[in-house]
N, C-alpha and C positions, 0 to 999 in steps of 0.2 A: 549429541542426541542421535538416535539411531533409526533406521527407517521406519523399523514398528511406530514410533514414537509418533509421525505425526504426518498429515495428508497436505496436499497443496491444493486449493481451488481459483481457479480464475475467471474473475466476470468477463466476460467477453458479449460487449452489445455493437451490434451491427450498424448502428444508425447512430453513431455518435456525433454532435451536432456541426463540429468543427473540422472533422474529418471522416465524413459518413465513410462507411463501410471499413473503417479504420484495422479493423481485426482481420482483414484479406489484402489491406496495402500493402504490396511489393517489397520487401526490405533482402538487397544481398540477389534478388530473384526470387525470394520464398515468401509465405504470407509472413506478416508481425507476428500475428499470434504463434507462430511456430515457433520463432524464437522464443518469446517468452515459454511456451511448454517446454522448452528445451534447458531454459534455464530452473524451471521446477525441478525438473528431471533430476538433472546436474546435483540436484540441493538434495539427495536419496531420500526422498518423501516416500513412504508407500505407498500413496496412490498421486496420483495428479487427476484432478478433473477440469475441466471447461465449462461453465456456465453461462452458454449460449444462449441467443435469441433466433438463430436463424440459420439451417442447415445446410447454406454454403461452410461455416462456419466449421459446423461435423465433419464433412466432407473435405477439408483441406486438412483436419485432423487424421484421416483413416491411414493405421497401420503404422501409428505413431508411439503404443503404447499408452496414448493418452485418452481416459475417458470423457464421453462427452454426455451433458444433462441438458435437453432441451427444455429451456423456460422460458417465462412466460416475456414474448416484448413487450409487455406494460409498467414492468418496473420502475420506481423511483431513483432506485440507488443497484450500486455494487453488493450491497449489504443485503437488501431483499433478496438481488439474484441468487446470491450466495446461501442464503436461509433458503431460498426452493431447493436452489442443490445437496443443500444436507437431507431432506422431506428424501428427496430421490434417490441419494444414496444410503440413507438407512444409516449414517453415523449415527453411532450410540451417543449419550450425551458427554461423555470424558475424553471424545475423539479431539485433537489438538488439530484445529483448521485453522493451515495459513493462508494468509488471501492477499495473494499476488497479483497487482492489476496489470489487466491483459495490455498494459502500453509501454511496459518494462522492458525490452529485449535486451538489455546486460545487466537486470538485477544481480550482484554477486549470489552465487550460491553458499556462501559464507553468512549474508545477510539474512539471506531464507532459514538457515539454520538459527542463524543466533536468534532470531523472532519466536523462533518451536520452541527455542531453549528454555526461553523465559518465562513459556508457561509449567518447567517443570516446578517451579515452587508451590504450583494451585493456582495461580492465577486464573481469571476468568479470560480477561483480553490484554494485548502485549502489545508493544509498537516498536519500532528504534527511530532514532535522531541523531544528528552527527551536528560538532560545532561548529559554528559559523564564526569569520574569519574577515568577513570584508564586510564594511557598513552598509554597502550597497544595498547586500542581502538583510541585513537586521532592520531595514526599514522600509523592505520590498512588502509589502500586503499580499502578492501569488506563492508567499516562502512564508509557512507557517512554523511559528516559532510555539516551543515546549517549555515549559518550566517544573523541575523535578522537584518533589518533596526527596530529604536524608533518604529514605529509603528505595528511590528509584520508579516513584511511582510518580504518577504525571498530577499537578496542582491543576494545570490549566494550557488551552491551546488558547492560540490567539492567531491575527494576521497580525498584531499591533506588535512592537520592540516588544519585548518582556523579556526579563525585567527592565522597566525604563531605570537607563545610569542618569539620574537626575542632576549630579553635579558634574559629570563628564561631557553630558551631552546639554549643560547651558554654557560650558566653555566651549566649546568644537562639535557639531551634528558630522562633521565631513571625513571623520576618525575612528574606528573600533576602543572604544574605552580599553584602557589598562590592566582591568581589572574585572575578576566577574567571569561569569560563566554564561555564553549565549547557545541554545539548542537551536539546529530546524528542525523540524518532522519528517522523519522519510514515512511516507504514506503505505506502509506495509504491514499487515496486522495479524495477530497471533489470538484464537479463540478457541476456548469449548465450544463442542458443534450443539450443546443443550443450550451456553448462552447467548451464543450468533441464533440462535430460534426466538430467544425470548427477547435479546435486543432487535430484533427485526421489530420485532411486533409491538415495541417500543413506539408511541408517540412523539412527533420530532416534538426537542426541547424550545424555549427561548431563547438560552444561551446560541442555542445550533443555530436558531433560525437569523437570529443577528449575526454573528460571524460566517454561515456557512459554513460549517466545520460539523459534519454527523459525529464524528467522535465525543465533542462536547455533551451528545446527547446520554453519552452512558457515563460522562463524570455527574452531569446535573441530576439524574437518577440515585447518583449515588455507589455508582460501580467505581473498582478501579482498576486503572490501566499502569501495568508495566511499562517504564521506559528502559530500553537499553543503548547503548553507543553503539554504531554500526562499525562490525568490523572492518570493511574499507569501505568507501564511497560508491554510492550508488548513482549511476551517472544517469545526467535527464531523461525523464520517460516521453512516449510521444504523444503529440496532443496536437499538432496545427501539420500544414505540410512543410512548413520551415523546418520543425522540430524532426521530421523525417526525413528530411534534405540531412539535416545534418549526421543524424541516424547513420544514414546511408555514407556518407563521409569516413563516422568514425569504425564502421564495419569495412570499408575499404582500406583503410590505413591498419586495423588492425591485422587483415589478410595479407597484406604488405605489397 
């Protein structure tokens, strides 16, 4: 897919609960959020925006290349922010937004792309998933598991096993079944910027509100979402200051 083809947005909220001011943390010496813009970048999107709450935020962006949407700190979700930033940026409704969250700093830019990709069949909304490998994770409830219809399109998210191996897992819970095909969800998501406006304005569903999973809210509606395999592994995003510690680790070992 080719840069016309598709724009990158990223929420970026300042007051996040677990690591307030998380989009200006330190990583490498530079903010987070710079890396992740850098990894937009990388992904040849024609545009990258940032969909801010607070303009230190702008401000650590300037002369980056990368736009910035100042909105509103009231939001609920990444998804509202993200529906202000289409309002702001004037995406027509056939624009392909992908929405990078801002705590990604080694998203592959292979990933980014393959997500734009999948909306060239029509798609409205797109995701990828990669499989799971150790049971640890297929029974972890913070590792959201996908289950794909023949055609690549997502049945259902869950935190729960899915598919449960019923006769695998009353012989041995402590094993990956033999057999079977397990997804996670990598939380990256591919949309028309017409139907990231009208899922905003979506009502959370029941399904969403029991699992926690906003995604749920546009299968329960009736939408449907692409799944694809992610072309390499998209390594942990950051979310607590452990998760940064390590960040910062694997950026030093990468620099050598």
């Amino acid at each position: 897919m080719s840069a016309a083809d598709f724009v990158v947005a990223i929420p970026a909220r300042y007051g996040a609960s677990r690591l307030p001011g998380k989009p200006l943390r330190p990583l490498g010496g530079e903010p987070l959020i710079l890396h992740v813009a850098r990894r937009a970048l990388a992904a040849g999107a024609a545009e990258v925006w940032v969909a801010a709450d607070d303009a230190r935020i702008a401000a650590a962006l300037e002369g980056t290349g990368v736009r910035v949407a100042m909105t509103s700190p009231g939001h609920a979700s990444g998804t509202d922010r993200l529906a202000e930033c289409a309002r702001i940026a004037g995406w027509a409704d056939d624009v392909v937004v992908v929405n990078l969250q801002g705590d990604e700093p080694f998203a592959p830019a292979s990933g980014i792309r393959a997500v734009a990709g999948l909306m060239r069949g029509g798609a409205e909304m797109a995701t990828l998933a990669a499989p799971i490998d150790e049971v640890e994770t297929l029974l972890d409830p913070n590792a959201v598991k996908v289950v794909r219809a023949a055609d690549g399109h997502a049945l259902y998210f869950s935190r729960a096993p899915i598919p449960w191996p019923r006769d695998a897992f009353a012989a041995d819970r402590t094993r990956m079944p033999a057999q079977g095909e397990w997804l996670r969800h990598i939380g990256i998501y591919g949309y028309r910027a017409g139907f990231l406006r009208r899922f905003a304005a979506l009502p959370p569903g029941r399904l969403e509100r029991i699992e926690s999973l906003e995604q749920l809210r546009a299968l329960e509606a009736g939408h449907r979402i692409a799944v694809g395999i992610a072309p390499e592994p998209f390594p942990p995003g950051v979310d607590t200051p452990e998760d940064l510690a390590r960040a910062e680790a694997r950026l030093a070992a990468a620099h050598g």
